[in-house]
VEXDREN-2710 file (C-alpha; in Angstrom, 1 decimal):
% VEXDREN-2710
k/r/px/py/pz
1/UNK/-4.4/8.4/-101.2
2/UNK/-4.9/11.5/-103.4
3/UNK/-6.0/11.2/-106.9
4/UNK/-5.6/13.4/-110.2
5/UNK/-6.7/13.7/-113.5
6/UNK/-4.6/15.4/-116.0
7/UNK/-7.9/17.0/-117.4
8/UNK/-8.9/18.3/-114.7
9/UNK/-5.3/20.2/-113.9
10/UNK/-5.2/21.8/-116.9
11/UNK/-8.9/23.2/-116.4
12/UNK/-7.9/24.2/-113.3
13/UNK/-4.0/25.7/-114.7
14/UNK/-6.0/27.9/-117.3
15/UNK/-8.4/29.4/-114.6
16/UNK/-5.0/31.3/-113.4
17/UNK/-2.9/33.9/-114.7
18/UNK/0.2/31.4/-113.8
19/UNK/2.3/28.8/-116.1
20/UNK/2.7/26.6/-112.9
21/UNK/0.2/25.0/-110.8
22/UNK/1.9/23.0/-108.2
23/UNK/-1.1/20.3/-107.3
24/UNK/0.9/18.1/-104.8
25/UNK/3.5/18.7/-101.5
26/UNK/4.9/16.6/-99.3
27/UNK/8.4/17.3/-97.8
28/UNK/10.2/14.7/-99.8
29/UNK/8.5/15.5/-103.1
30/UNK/6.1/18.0/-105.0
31/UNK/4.4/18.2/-108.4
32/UNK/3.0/20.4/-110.0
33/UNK/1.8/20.8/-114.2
34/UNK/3.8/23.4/-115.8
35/UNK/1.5/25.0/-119.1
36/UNK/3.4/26.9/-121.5
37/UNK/2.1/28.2/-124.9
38/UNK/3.6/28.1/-128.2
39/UNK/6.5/31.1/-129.1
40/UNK/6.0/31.2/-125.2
41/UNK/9.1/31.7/-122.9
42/UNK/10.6/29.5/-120.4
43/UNK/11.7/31.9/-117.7
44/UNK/12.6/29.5/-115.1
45/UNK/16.2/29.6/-112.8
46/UNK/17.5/26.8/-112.0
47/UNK/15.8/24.7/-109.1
48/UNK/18.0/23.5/-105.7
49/UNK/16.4/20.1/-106.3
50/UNK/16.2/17.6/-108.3
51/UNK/13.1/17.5/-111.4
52/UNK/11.7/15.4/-113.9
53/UNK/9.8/16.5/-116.3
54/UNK/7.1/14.3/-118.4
55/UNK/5.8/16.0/-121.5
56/UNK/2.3/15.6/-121.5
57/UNK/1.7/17.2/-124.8
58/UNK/3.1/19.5/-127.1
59/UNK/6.8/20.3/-129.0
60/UNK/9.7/22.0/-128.2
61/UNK/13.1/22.0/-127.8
62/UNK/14.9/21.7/-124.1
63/UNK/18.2/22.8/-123.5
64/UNK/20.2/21.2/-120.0
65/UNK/23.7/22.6/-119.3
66/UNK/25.2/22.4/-123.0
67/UNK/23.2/19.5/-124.3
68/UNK/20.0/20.2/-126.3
69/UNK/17.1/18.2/-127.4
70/UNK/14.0/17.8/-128.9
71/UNK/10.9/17.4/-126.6
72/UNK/7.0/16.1/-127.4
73/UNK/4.5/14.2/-125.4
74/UNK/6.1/11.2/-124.1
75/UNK/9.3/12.4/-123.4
76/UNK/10.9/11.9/-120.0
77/UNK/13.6/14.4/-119.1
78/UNK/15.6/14.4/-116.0
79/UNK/17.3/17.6/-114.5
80/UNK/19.9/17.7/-111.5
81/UNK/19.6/20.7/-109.2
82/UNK/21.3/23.4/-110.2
83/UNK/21.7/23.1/-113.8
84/UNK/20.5/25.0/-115.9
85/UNK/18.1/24.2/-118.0
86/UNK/14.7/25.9/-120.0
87/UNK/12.4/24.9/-123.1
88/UNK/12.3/26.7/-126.1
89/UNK/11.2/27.3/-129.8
90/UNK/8.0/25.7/-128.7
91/UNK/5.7/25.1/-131.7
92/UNK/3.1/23.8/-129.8
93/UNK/1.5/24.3/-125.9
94/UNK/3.4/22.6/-123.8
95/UNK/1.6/21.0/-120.9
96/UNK/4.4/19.4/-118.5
97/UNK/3.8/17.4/-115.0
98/UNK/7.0/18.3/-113.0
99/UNK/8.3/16.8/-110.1
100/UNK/10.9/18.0/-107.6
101/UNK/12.6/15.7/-104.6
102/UNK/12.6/17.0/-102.6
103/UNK/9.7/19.4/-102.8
104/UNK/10.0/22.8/-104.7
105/UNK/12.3/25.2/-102.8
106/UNK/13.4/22.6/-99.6
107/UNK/16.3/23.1/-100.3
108/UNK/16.6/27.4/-100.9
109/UNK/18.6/29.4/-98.5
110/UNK/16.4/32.1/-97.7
END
């Protein structure tokens, strides 16, 4: 068994100069927290896997494919691969546990 504490991942998200810290990876699945701060910028391409995304904290909007929806901690949001899909007009940090099935990048041609 591994065990994690959301405190602890953010302590250890802000010691780097990245927005994702992928804490978990298994063939079948990997997760990771994704930080990103207010007026920040959601850069992200589509994934080849499947996500879901739990808001941890935070407020923003989330845009999939031509739907769009307002995001804050609690919220549950599930992405197919390929679509795309980003946060925006985020008024406050967003800290995000992501998860992928399978794991980040399995299924990338290189």
């Amino acid at each position: 068994m591994q065990n994690f504490e959301i405190a602890d991942l953010i302590a250890q998200q802000a010691n780097t100069s990245k927005s994702y810290l992928e804490f978990l990876k298994h063939p079948s699945l990997s997760v990771g927290l994704y930080v990103l701060s207010a007026g920040g910028i959601d850069g992200q391409e589509p994934h080849t896997e499947d996500e879901v995304y739990y808001v941890v904290s935070g407020r923003a909007m989330f845009t999939h494919a031509d739907e769009e929806q307002q995001v804050q901690a609690g919220s549950i949001l599930y992405v197919a691969a390929n679509v795309e899909h980003r946060f925006h007009s985020i008024t406050e940090a967003l800290h995000i546990i992501v998860f992928f099935a399978p794991a980040e990048y399995s299924n990338r041609t290189p």
